[in-house]
N, C-alpha and C positions, 0 to 999 in steps of 0.2 A: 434548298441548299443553305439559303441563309439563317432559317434555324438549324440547322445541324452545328454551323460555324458560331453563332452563338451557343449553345450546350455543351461545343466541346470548350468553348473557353471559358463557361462558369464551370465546368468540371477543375478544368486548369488550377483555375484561382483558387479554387475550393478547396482542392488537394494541398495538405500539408506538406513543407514542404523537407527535402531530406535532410538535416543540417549532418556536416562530417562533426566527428568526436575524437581527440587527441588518442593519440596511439604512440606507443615505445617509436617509432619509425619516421612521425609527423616532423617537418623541418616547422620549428616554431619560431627563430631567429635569433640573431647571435647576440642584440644587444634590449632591452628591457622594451625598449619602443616597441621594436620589430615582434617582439613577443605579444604583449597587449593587445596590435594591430592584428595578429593570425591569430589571437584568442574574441576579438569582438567580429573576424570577419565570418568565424564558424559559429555565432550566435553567443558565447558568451558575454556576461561581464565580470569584469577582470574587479576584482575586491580589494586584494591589496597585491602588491609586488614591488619587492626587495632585492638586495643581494644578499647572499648567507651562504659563507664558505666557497666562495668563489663559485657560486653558481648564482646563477637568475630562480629567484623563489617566487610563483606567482597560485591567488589562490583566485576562483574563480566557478560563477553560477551561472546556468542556463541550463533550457533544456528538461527540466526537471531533475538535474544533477548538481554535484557539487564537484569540488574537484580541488588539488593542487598539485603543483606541478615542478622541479628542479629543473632547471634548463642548465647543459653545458653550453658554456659562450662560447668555444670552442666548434661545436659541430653544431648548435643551433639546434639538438633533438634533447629529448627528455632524456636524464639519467636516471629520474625517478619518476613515477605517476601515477596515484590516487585518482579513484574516482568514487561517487557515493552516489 
């Protein structure tokens, strides 16, 4: 039994793991902090982030992607979003 409970937990570890990825729908946050924090907690990092035209501009790698992103401060979801 107790190797079984070992191999299932280096399977565990082993296993990559799922990260989520911004979507039209994803609540990213209303103000640049809250954004940064919901873009490093889904594995990215956040490269640069501004404001431009009254939206939250943030651009951003992980994943094997690249990304950038317009936030409405308003509803805290993307109004625009690139992904490469």
């Amino acid at each position: 039994m107790r190797k079984l409970a070992i191999a299932a937990l280096a399977m565990t570890l082993a296993a990559p793991a799922l990260a989520e990825v911004p979507s039209m729908d994803t609540m990213l946050g209303k103000t640049e902090q809250e954004v940064r924090q919901t873009l490093t907690s889904m594995g990215f990092e956040v490269r640069k982030l501004e404001r431009e035209d009254g939206m939250i501009e943030a651009y951003f790698v992980g994943q094997g992607k690249m990304g950038e992103v317009y936030v409405n401060p308003q509803t805290g979801k993307p109004a625009k979003l690139k992904m490469k």
